[in-house]
Every structure is written in structure tokens, then in C-alpha cells.
C-alpha positions as CSV (number, residue, x, y, z in Angstrom):
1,X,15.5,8.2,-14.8
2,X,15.4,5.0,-17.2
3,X,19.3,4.9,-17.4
4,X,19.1,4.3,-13.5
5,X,16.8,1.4,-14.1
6,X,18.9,0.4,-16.9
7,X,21.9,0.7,-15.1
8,X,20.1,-1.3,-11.7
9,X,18.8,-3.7,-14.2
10,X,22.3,-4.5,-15.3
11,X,23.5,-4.8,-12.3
12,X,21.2,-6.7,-11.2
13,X,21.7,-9.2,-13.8
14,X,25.3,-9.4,-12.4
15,X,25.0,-9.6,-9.1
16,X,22.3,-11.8,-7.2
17,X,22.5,-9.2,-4.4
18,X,21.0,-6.2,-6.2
19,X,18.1,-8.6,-7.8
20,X,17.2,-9.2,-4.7
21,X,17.1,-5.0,-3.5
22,X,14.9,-4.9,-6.6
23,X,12.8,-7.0,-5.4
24,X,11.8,-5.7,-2.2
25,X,11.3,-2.1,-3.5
26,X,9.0,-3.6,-5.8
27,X,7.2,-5.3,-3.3
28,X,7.0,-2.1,-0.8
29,X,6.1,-0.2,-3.5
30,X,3.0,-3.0,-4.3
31,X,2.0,-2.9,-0.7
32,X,2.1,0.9,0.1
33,X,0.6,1.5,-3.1
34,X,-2.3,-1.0,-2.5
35,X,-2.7,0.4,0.7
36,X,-3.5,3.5,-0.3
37,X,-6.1,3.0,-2.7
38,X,-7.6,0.6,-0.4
39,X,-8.1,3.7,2.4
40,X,-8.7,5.9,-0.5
41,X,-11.8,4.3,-1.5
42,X,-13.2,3.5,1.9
43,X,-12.6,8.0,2.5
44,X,-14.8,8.2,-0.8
45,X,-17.0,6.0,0.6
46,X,-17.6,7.0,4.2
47,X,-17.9,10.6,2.6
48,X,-20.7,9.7,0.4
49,X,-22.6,7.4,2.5
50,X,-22.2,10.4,5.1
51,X,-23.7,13.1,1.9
52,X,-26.4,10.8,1.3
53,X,-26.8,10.3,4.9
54,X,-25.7,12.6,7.6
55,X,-27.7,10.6,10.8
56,X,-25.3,8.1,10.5
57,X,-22.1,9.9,10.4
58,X,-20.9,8.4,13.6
59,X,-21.1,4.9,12.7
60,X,-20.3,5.5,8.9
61,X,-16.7,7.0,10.9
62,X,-16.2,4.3,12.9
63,X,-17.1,1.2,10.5
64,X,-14.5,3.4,8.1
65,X,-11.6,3.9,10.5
66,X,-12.0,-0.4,11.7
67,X,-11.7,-1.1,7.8
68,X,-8.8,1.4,7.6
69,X,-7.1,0.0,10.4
70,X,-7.1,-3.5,8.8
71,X,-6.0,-2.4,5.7
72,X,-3.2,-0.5,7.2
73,X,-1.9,-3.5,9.7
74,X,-2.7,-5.7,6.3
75,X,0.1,-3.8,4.7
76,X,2.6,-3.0,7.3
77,X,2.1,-7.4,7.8
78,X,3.2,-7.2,3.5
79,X,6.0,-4.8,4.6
80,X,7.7,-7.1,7.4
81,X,7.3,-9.9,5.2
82,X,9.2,-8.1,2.3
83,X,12.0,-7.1,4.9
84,X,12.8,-10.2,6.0
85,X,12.3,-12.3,2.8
């Protein structure tokens, strides 16, 4: 795997064109990943507010899939933004 990053790296060094492919797998790579930990933490959350209390589930649900939702459309927005830059 490291002499395909070498070998990308060189080329990259080379030609503006693959510098610019690195890029933008970086940058999907830093929004997807963010993205995920964001909903990660808000499914630990919602699950231990809902141990600690079960009454609320319903609104401990909802308030986590509006969060969830935002973080999502926050990183499809990062996405678009890497695919056209």
C-alpha cells in the first residue's frame, strides 16, 4: 500500500492534475469520516440518555435523528463543495 502512495505522491509532484485528485480524496475522506463520528456519538448518546431514561425515548429519537440529519446534509454540503472545487 505505501508504494501506491509513493508512487501517487510522485506523480503528483509531476503532474498538477493528480495533486489535485489527491486532494479531493482527502477531503471526502475528512468529511465522510467526520460525519461519522459526528452520528456515532449522537447513537451513544440517544442510547444512554434513553438507559438512563426510558420515558423520554420518543423525544430522545427524534431530537437524535434532527441532529443526524444536519450532520448528514452538513457533510454531503462538504462533499459537493470538494467535487466541484
Amino acid at each position: 500500500m505505501s508504494y501506491e502512495l509513493l508512487a501517487a505522491v510522485q506523480e503528483a509532484a509531476t503532474n498538477p492534475e493528480a495533486g489535485f485528485a489527491i486532494g479531493k480524496g482527502l477531503g471526502i475522506a475528512g468529511a465522510v469520516i467526520g460525519a461519522g463520528l459526528g452520528i456515532g456519538q449522537i447513537g451513544a448518546a440517544a442510547a444512554q440518555g434513553i438507559a438512563r431514561q426510558p420515558e423520554a425515548a420518543g423525544n430522545i429519537q427524534t431530537a437524535a435523528l434532527i441532529v443526524a440529519a444536519l450532520i448528514e446534509g452538513a457533510a454531503l454540503f462538504g462533499l459537493v463543495l470538494v467535487a466541484i472545487g
